[in-house]
Backbone as a printed PyTorch tensor [residue, N CA C, xyz], in Angstrom:
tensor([[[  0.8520,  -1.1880,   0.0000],
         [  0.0000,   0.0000,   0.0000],
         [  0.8910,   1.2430,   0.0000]],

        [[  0.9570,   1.8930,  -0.8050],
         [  1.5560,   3.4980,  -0.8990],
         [  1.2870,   4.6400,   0.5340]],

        [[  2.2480,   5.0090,   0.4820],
         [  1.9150,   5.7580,   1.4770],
         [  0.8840,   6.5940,   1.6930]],

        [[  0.3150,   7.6490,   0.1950],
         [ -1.0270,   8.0310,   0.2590],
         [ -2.3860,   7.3780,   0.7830]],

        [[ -2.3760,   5.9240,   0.3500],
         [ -3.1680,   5.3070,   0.5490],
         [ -3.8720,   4.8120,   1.8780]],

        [[ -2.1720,   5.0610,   3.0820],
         [ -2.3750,   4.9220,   4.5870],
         [ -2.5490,   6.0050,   4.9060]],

        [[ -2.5160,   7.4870,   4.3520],
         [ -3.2680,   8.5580,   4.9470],
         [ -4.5690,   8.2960,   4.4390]],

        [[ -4.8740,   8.5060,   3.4940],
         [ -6.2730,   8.1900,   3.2120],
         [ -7.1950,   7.9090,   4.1400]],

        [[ -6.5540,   5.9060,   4.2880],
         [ -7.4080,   5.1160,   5.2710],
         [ -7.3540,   5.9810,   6.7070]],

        [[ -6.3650,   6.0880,   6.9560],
         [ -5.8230,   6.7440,   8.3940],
         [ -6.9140,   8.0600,   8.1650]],

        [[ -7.0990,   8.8850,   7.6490],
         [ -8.0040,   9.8810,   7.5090],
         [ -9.6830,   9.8180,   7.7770]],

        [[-10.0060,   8.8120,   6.9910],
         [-10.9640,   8.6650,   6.7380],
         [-11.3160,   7.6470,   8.2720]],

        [[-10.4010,   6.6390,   8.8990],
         [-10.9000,   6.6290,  10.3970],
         [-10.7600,   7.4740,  11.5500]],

        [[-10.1530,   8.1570,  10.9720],
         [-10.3550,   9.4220,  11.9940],
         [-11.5040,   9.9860,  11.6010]],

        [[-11.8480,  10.7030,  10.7150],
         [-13.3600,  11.1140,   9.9620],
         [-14.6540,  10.4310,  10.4900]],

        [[-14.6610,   9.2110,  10.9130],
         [-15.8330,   7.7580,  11.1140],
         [-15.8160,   8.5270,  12.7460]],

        [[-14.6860,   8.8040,  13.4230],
         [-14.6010,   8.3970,  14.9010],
         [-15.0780,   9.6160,  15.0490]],

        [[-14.9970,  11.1500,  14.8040],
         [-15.3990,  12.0160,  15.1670],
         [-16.7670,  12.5860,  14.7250]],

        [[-17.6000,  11.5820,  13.5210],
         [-18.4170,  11.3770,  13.4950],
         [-19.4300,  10.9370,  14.4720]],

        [[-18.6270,   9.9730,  14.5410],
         [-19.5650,   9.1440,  15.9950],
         [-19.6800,   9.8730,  17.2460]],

        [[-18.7830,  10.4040,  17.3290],
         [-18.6840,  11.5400,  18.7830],
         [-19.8340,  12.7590,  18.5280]],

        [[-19.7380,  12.9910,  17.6930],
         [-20.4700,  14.4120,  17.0630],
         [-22.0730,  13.7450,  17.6470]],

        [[-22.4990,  12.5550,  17.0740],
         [-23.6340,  11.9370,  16.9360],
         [-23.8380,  11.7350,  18.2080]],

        [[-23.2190,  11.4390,  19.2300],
         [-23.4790,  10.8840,  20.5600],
         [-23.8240,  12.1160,  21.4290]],

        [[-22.7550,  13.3560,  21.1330],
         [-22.8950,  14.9030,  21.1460],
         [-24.5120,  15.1740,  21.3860]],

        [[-24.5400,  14.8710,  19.9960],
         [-25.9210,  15.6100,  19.1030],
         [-27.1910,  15.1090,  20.4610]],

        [[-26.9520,  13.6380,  20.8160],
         [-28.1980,  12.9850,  21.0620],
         [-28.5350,  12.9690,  22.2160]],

        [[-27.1500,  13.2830,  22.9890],
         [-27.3180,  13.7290,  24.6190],
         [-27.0730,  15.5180,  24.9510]],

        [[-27.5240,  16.1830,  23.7010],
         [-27.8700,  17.5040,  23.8620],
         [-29.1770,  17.5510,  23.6550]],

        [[-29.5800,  16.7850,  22.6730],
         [-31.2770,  16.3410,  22.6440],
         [-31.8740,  15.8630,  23.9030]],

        [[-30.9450,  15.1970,  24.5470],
         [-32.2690,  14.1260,  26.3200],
         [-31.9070,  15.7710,  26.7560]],

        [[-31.0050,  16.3660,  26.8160],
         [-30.5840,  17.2430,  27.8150],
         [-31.9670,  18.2190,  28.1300]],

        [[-31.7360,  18.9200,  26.5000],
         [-32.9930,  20.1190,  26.2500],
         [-34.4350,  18.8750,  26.7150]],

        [[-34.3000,  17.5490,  26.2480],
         [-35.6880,  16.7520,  26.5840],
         [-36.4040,  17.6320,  28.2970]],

        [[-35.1610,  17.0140,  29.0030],
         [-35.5380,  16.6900,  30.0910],
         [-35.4980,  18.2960,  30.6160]],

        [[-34.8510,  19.2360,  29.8350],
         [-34.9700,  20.1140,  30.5640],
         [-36.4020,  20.9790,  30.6630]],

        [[-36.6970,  20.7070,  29.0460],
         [-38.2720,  20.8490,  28.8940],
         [-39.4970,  20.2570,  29.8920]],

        [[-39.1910,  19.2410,  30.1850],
         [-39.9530,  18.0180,  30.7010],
         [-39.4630,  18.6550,  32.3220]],

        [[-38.6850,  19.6150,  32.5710],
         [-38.7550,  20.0200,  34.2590],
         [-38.0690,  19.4160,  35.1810]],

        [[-37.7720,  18.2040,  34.4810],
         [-36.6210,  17.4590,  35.2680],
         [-35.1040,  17.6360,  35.6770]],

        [[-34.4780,  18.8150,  35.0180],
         [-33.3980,  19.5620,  35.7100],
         [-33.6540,  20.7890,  35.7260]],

        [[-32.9370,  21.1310,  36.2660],
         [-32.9640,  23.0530,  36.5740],
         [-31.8360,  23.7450,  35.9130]],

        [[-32.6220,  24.7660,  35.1670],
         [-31.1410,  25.0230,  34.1340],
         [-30.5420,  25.7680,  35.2230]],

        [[-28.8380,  25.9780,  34.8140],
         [-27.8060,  26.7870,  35.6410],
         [-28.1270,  28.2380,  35.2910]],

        [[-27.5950,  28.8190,  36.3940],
         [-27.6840,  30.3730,  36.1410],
         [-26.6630,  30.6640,  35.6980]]])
């Protein structure tokens, strides 16, 4: 494999992983606002 070819791959799993973070981000900023709607925490001042 050429060396381009291991940045590439090497790129593109880095790309997948901070994807996934972003998404996990996304979905526990969603329960957050949920629950904050729903009265179940108290926002900070």
């Amino acid at each position: 494999m050429e060396e381009k070819d291991k940045i590439i791959v090497s790129l593109r799993e880095q790309l997948r992983k901070v994807l996934r973070e972003n998404s996990a981000q996304k979905q526990e900023i969603a329960l957050l606002n949920y629950e904050l709607e729903r009265g179940k925490i108290k926002p900070s001042k």
